[in-house]
VODO-798141 format. One record per residue: residue number from 1; residue in three letters; x, y, z of N, C-alpha, C in turn. Coordinates in steps of 0.001 Angstrom, whole numbers, always signed. Layout:
<atoms>
num->NUM	residuo->ALA	n.px->X	n.py->Y	n.pz->Z	ca.px->X	ca.py->Y	ca.pz->Z	c.px->X	c.py->Y	c.pz->Z
...
</atoms>
This chain:
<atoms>
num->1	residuo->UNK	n.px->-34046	n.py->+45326	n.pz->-24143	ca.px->-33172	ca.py->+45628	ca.pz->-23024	c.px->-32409	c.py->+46932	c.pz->-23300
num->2	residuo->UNK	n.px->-32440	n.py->+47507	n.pz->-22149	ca.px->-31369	ca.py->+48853	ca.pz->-22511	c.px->-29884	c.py->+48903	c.pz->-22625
num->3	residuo->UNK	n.px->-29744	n.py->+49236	n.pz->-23399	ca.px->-27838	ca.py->+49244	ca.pz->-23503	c.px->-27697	c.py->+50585	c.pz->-23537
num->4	residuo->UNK	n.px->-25877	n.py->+50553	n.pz->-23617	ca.px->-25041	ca.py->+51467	ca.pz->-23579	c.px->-25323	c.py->+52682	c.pz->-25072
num->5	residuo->UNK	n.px->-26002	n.py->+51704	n.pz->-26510	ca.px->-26059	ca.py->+52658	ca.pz->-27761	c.px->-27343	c.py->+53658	c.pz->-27158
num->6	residuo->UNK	n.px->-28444	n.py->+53178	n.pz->-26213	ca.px->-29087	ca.py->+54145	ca.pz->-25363	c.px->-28933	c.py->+54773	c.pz->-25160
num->7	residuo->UNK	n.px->-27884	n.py->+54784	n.pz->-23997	ca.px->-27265	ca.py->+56171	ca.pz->-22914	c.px->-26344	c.py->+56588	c.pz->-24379
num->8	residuo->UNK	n.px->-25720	n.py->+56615	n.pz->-25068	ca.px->-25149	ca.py->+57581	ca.pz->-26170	c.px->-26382	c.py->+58192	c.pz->-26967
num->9	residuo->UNK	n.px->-27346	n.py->+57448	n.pz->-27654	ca.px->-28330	ca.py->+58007	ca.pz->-28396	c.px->-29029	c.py->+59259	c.pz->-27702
num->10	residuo->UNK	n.px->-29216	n.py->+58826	n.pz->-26215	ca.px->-30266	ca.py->+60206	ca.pz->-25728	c.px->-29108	c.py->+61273	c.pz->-24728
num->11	residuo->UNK	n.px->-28018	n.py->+60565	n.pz->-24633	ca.px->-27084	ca.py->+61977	ca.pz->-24106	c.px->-27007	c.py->+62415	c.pz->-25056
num->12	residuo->UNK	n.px->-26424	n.py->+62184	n.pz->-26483	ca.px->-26382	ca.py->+63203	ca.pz->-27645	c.px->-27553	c.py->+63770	c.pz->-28331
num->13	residuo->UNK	n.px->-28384	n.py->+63666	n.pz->-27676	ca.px->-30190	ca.py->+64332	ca.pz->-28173	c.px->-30250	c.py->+65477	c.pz->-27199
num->14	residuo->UNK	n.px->-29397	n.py->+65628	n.pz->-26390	ca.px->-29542	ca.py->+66603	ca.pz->-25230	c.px->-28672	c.py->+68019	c.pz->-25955
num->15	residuo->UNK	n.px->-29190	n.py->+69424	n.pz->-25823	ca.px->-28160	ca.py->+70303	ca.pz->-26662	c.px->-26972	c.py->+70630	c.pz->-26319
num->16	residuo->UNK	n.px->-26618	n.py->+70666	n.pz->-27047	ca.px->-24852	ca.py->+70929	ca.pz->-27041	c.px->-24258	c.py->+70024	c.pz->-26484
num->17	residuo->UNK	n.px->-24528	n.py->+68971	n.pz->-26175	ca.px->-24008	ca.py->+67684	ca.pz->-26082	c.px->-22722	c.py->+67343	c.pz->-26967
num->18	residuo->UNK	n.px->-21833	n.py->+67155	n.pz->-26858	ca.px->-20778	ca.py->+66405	ca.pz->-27468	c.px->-20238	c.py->+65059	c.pz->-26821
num->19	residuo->UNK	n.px->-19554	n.py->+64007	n.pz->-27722	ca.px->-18942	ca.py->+63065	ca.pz->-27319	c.px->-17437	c.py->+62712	c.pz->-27285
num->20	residuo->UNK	n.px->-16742	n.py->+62747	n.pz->-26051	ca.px->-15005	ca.py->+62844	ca.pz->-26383	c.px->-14712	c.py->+61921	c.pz->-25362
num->21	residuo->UNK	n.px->-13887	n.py->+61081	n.pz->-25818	ca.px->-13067	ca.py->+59710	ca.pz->-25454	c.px->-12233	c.py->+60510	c.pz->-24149
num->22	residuo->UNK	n.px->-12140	n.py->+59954	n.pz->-23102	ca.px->-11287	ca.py->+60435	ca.pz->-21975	c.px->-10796	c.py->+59087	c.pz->-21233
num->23	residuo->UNK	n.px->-10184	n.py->+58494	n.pz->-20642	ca.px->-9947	ca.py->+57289	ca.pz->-20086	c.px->-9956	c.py->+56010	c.pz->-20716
num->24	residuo->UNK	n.px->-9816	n.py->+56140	n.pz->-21985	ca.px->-10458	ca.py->+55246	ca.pz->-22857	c.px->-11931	c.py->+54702	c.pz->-22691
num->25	residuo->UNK	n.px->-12799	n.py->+55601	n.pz->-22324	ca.px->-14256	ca.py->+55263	ca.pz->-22766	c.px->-14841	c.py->+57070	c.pz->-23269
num->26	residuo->UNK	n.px->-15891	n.py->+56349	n.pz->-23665	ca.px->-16696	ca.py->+57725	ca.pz->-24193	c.px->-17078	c.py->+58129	c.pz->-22742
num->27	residuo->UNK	n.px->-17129	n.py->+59381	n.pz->-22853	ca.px->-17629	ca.py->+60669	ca.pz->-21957	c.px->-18857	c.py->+61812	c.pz->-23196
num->28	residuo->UNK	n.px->-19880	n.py->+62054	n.pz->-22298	ca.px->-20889	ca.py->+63259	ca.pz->-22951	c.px->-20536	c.py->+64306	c.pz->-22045
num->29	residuo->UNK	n.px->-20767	n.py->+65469	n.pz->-22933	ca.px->-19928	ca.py->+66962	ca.pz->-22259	c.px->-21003	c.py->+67737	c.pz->-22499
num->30	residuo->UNK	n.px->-21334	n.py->+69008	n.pz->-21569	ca.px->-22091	ca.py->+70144	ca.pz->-22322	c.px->-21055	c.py->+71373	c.pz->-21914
num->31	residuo->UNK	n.px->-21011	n.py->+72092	n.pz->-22632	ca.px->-20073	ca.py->+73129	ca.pz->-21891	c.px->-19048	c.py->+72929	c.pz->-21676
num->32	residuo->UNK	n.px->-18364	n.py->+71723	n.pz->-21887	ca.px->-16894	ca.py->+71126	ca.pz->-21673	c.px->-17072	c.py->+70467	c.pz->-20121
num->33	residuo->UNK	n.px->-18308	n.py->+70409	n.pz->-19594	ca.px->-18463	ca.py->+69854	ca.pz->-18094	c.px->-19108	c.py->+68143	c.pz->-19177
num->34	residuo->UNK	n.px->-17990	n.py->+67010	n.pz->-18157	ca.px->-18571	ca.py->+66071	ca.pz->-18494	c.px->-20113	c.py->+65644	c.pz->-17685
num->35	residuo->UNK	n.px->-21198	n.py->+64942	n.pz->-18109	ca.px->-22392	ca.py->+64632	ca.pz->-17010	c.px->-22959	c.py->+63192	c.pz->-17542
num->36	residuo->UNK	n.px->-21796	n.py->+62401	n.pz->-18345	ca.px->-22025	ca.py->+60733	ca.pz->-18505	c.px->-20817	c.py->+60548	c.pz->-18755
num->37	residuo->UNK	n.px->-20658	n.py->+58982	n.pz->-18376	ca.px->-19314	ca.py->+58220	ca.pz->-18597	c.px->-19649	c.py->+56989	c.pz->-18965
num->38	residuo->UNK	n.px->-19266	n.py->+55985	n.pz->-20348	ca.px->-20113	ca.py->+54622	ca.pz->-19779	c.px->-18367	c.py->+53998	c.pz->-20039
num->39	residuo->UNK	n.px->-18532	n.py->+53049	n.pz->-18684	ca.px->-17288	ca.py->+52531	ca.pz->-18717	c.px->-17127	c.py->+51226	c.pz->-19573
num->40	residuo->UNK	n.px->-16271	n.py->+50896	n.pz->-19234	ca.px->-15889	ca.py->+49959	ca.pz->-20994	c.px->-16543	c.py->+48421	c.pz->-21048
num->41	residuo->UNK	n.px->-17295	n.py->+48180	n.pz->-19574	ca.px->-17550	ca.py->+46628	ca.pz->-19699	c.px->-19131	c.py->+47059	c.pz->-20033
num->42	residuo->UNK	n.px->-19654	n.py->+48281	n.pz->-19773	ca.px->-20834	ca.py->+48667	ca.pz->-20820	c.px->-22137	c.py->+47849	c.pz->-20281
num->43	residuo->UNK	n.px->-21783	n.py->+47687	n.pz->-18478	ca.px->-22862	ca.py->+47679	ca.pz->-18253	c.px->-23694	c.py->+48592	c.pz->-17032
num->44	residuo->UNK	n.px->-23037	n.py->+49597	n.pz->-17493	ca.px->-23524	ca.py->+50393	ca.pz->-16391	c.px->-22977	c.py->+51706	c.pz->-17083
num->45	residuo->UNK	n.px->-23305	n.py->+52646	n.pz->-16173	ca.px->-22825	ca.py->+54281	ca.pz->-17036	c.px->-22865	c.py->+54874	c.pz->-15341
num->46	residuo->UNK	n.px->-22074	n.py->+56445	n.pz->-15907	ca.px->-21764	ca.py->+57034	ca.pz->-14526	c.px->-22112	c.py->+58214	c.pz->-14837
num->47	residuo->UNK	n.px->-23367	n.py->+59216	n.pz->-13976	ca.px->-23883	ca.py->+60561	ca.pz->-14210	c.px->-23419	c.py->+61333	c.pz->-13024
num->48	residuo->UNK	n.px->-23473	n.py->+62313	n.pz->-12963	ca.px->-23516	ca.py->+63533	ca.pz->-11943	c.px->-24198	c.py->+63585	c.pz->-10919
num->49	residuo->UNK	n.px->-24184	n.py->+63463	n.pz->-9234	ca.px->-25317	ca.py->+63234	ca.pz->-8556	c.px->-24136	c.py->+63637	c.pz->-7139
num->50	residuo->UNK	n.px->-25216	n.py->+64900	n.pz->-6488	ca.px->-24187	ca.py->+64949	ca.pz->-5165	c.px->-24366	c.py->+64033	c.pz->-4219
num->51	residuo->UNK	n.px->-23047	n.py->+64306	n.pz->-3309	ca.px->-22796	ca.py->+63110	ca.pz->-2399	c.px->-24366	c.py->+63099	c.pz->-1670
num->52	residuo->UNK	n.px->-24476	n.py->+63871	n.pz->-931	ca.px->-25836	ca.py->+63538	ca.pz->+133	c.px->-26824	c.py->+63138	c.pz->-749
num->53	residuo->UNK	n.px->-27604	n.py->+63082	n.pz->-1943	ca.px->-28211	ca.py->+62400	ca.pz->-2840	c.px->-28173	c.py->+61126	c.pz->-3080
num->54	residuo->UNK	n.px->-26841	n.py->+61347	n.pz->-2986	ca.px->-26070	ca.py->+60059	ca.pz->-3939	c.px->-26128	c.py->+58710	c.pz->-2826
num->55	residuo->UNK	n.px->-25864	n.py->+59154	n.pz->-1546	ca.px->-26126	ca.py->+58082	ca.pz->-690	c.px->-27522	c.py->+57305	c.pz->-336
num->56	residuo->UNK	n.px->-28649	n.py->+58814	n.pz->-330	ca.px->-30129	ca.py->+58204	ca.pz->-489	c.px->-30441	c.py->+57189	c.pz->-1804
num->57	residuo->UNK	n.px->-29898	n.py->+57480	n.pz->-2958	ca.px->-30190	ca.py->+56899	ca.pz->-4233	c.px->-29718	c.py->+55484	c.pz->-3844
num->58	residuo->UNK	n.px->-28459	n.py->+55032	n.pz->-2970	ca.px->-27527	ca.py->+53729	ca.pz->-3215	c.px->-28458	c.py->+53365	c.pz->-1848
num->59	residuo->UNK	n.px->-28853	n.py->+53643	n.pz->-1020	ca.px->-29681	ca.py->+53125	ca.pz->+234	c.px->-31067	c.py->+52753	c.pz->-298
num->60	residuo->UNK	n.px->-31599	n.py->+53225	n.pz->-1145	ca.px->-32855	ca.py->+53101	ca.pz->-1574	c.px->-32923	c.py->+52070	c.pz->-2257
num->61	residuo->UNK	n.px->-32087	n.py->+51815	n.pz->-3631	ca.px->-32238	ca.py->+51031	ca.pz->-4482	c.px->-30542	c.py->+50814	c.pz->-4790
num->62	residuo->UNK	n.px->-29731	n.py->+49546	n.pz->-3535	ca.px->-28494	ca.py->+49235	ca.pz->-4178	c.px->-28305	c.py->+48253	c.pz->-4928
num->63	residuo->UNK	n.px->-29083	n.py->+47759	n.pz->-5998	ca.px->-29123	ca.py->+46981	ca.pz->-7069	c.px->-28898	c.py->+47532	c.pz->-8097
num->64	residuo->UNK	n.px->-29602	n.py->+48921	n.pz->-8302	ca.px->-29172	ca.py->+49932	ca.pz->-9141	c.px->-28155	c.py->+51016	c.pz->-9637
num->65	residuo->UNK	n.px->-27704	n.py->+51222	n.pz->-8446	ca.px->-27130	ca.py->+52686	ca.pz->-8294	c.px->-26176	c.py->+52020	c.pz->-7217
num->66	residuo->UNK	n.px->-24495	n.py->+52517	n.pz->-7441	ca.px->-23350	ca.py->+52241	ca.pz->-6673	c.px->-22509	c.py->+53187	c.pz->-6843
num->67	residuo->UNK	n.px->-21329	n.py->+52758	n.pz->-6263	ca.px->-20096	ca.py->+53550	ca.pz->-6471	c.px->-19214	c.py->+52979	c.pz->-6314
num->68	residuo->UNK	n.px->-18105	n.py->+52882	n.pz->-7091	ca.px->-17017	ca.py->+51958	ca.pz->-6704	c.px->-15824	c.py->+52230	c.pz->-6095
num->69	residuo->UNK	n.px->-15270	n.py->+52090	n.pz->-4939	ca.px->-14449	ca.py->+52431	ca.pz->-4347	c.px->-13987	c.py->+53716	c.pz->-4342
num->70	residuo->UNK	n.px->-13069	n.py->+54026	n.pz->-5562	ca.px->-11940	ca.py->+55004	ca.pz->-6379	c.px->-12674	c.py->+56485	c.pz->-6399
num->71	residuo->UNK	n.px->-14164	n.py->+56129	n.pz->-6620	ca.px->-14800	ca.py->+57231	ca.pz->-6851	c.px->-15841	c.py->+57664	c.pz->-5300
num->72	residuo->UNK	n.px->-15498	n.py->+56977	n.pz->-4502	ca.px->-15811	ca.py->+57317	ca.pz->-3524	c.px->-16497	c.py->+58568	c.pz->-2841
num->73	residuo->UNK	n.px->-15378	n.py->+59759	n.pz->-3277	ca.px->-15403	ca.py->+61271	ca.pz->-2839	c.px->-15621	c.py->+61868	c.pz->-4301
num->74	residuo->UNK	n.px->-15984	n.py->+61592	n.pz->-5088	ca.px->-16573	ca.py->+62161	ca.pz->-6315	c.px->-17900	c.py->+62406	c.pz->-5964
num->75	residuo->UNK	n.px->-18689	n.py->+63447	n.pz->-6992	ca.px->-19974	ca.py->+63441	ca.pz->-6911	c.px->-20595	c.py->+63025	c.pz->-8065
num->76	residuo->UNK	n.px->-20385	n.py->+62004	n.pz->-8459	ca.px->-20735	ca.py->+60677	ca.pz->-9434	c.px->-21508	c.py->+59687	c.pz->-8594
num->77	residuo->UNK	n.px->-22334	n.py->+59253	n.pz->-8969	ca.px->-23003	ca.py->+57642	ca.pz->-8837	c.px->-22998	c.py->+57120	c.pz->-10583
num->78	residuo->UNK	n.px->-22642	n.py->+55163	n.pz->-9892	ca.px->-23039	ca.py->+54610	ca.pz->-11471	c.px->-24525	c.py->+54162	c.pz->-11423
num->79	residuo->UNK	n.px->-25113	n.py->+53469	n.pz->-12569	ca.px->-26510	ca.py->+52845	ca.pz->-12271	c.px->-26099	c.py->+52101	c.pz->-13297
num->80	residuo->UNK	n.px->-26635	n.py->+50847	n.pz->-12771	ca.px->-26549	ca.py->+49424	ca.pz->-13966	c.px->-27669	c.py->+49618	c.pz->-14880
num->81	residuo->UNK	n.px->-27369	n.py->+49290	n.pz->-16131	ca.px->-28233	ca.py->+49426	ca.pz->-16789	c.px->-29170	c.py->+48274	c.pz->-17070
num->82	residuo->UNK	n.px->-29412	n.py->+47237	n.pz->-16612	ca.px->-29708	ca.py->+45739	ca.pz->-16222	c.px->-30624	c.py->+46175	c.pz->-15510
num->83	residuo->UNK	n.px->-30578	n.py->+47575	n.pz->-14496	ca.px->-31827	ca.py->+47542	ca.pz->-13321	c.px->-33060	c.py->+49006	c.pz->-13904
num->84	residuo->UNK	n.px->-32392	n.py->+49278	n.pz->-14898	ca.px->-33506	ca.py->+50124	ca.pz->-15039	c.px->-34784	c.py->+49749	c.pz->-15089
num->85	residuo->UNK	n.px->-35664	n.py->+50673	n.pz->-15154	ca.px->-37229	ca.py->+50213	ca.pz->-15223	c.px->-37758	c.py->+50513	c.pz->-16733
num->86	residuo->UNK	n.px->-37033	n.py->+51365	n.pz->-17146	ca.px->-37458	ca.py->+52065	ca.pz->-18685	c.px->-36294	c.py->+52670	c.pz->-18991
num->87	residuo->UNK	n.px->-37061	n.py->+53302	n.pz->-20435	ca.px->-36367	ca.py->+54256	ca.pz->-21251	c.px->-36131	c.py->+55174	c.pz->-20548
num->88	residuo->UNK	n.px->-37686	n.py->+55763	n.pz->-19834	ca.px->-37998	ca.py->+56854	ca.pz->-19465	c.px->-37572	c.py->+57156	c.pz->-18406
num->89	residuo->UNK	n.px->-36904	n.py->+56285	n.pz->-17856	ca.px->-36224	ca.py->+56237	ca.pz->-16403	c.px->-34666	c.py->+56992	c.pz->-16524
num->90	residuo->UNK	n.px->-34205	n.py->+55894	n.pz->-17892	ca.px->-32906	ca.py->+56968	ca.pz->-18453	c.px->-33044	c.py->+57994	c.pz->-18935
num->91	residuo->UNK	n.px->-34033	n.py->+58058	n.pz->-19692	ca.px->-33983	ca.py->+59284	ca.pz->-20146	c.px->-33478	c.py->+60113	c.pz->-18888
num->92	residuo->UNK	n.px->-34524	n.py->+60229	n.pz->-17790	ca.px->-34857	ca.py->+61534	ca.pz->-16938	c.px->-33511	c.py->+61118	c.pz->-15637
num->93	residuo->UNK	n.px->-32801	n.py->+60400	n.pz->-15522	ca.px->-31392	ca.py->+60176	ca.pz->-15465	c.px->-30374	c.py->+60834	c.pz->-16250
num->94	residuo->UNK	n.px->-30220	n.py->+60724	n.pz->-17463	ca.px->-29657	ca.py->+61483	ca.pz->-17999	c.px->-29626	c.py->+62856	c.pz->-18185
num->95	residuo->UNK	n.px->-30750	n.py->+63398	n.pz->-18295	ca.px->-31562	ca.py->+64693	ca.pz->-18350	c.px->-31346	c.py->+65682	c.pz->-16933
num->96	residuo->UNK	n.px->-31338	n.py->+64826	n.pz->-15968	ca.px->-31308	ca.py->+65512	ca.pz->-14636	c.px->-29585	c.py->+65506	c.pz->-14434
num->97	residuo->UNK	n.px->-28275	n.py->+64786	n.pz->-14935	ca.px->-27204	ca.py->+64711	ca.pz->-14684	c.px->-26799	c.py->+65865	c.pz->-15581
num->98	residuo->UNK	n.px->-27361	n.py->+66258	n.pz->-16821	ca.px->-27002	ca.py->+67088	ca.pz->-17613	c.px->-27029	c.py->+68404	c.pz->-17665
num->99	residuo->UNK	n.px->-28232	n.py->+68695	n.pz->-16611	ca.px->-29397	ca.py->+69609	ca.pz->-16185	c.px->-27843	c.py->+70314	c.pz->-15270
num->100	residuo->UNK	n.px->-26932	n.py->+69766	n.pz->-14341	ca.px->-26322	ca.py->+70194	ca.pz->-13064	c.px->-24679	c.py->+70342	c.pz->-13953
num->101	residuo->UNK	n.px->-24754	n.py->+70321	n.pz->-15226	ca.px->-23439	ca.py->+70599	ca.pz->-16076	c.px->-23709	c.py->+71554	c.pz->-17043
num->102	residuo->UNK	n.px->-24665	n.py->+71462	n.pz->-17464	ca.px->-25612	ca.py->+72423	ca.pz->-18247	c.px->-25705	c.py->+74505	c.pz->-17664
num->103	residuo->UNK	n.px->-24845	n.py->+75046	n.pz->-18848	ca.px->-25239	ca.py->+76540	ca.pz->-18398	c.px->-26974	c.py->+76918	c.pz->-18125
num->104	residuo->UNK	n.px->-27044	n.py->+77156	n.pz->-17228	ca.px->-28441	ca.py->+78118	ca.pz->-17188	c.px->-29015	c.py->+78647	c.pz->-18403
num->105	residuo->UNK	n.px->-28150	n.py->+79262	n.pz->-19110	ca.px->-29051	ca.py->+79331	ca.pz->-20631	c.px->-29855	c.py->+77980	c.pz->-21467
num->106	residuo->UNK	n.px->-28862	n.py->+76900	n.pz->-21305	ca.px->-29319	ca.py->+75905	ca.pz->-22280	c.px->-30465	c.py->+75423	c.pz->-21145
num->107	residuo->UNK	n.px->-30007	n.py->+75284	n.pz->-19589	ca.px->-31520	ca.py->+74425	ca.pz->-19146	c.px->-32934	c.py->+75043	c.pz->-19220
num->108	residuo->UNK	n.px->-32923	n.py->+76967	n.pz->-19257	ca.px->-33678	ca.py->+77733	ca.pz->-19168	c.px->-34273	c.py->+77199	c.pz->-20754
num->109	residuo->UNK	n.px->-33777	n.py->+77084	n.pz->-21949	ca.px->-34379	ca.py->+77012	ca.pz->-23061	c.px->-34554	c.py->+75495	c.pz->-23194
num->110	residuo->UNK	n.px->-34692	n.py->+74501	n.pz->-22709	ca.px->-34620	ca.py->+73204	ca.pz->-22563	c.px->-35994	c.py->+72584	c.pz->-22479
num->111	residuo->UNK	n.px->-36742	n.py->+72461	n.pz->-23783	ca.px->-38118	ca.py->+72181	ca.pz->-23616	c.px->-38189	c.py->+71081	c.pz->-22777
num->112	residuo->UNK	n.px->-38872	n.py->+71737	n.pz->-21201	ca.px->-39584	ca.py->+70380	ca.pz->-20367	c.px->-38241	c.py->+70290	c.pz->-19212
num->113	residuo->UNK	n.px->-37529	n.py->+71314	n.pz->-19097	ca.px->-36288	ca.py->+71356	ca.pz->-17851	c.px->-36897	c.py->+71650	c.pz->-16898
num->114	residuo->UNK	n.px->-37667	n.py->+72697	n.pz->-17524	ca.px->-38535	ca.py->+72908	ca.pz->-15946	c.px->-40032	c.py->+72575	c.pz->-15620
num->115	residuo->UNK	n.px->-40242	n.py->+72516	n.pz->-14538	ca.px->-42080	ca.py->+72233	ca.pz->-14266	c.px->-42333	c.py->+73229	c.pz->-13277
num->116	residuo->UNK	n.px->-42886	n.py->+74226	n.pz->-13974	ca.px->-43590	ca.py->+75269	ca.pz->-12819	c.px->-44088	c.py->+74642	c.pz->-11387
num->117	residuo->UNK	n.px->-44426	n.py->+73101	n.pz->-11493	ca.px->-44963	ca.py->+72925	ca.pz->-9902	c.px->-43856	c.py->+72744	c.pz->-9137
num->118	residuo->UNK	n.px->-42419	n.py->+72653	n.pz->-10034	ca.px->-41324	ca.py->+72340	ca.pz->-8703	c.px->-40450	c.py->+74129	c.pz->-8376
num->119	residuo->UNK	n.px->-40148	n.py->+73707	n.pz->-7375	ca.px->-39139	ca.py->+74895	ca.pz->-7056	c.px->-37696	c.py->+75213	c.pz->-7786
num->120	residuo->UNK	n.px->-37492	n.py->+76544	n.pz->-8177	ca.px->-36366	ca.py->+76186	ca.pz->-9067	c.px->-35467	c.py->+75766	c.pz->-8665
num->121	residuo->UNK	n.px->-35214	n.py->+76201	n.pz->-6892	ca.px->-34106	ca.py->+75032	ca.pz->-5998	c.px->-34114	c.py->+73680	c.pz->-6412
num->122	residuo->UNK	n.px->-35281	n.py->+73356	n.pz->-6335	ca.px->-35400	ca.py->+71824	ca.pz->-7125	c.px->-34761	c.py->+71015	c.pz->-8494
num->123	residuo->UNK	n.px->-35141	n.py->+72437	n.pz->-9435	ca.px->-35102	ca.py->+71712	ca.pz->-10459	c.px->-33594	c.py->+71221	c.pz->-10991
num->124	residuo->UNK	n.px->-32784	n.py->+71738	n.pz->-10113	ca.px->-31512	ca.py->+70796	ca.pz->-10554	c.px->-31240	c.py->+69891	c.pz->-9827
num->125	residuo->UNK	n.px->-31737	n.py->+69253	n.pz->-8951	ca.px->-31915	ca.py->+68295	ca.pz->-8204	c.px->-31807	c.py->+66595	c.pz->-8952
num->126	residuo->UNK	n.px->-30697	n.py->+65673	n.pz->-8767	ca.px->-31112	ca.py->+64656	ca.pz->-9631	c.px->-32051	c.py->+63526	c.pz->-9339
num->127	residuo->UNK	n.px->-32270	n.py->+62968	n.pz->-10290	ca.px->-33141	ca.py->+61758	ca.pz->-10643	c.px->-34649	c.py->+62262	c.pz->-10129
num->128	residuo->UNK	n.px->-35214	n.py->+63436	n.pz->-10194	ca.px->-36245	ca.py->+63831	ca.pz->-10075	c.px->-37455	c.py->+63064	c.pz->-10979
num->129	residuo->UNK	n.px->-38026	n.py->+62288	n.pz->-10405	ca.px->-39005	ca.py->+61669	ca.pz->-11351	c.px->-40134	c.py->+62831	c.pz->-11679
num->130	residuo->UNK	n.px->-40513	n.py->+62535	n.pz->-13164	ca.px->-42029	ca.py->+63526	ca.pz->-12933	c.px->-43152	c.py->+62427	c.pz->-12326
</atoms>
């Protein structure tokens, strides 16, 4: 099953990744931009995802992906980690939240940030499956 030592193990595999306590839970930073949060009951985590996205993602699949009240007008969604399908699912969750906090230098050198078949409009686009 996937847990929370997950979403820490592969946000901090991401470069320049750091980990700093903010609200009393861990937060992952690149650049000093946070792009994970896992909140403290640790079953779910919160990435970067704009609003008009963010509503297709919670219409599509709201078992997975929510928002809770407070964060309403943020451009955050959470996703339970109970509904994932894989690793590989977080992974490229994580990867794509990091991708939109991430300087252009680090995503440009980011083995596998980009895929020549997508548009680079695209490629910061989240939860982009390959």
């Amino acid at each position: 099953m996937i847990d929370s030592a997950d979403v820490r193990r592969i946000a901090l595999s991401l470069p320049e990744t750091v980990e700093k306590e903010a609200w009393e839970m861990p937060t992952f930073r690149v650049a000093g931009k946070m792009f994970v949060t896992i909140p403290d009951d640790e079953t779910s985590f919160a990435v970067r995802c704009p609003i008009h996205e963010r509503k297709e993602l919670i219409a599509a699949e709201p078992e997975k992906f929510w928002v809770p009240p407070h964060e309403a007008s943020s451009h955050w969604v959470r996703v339970r980690l109970a509904e994932l399908e894989d690793m590989t699912e977080l992974h490229d969750i994580l990867v794509d939240s990091w991708k939109q906090a991430a300087p252009t230098r680090l995503v440009d050198t980011f083995p596998g940030a980009t895929d020549p078949s997508i548009d680079a409009a695209d490629a910061r686009r989240p939860f982009r499956r390959k």
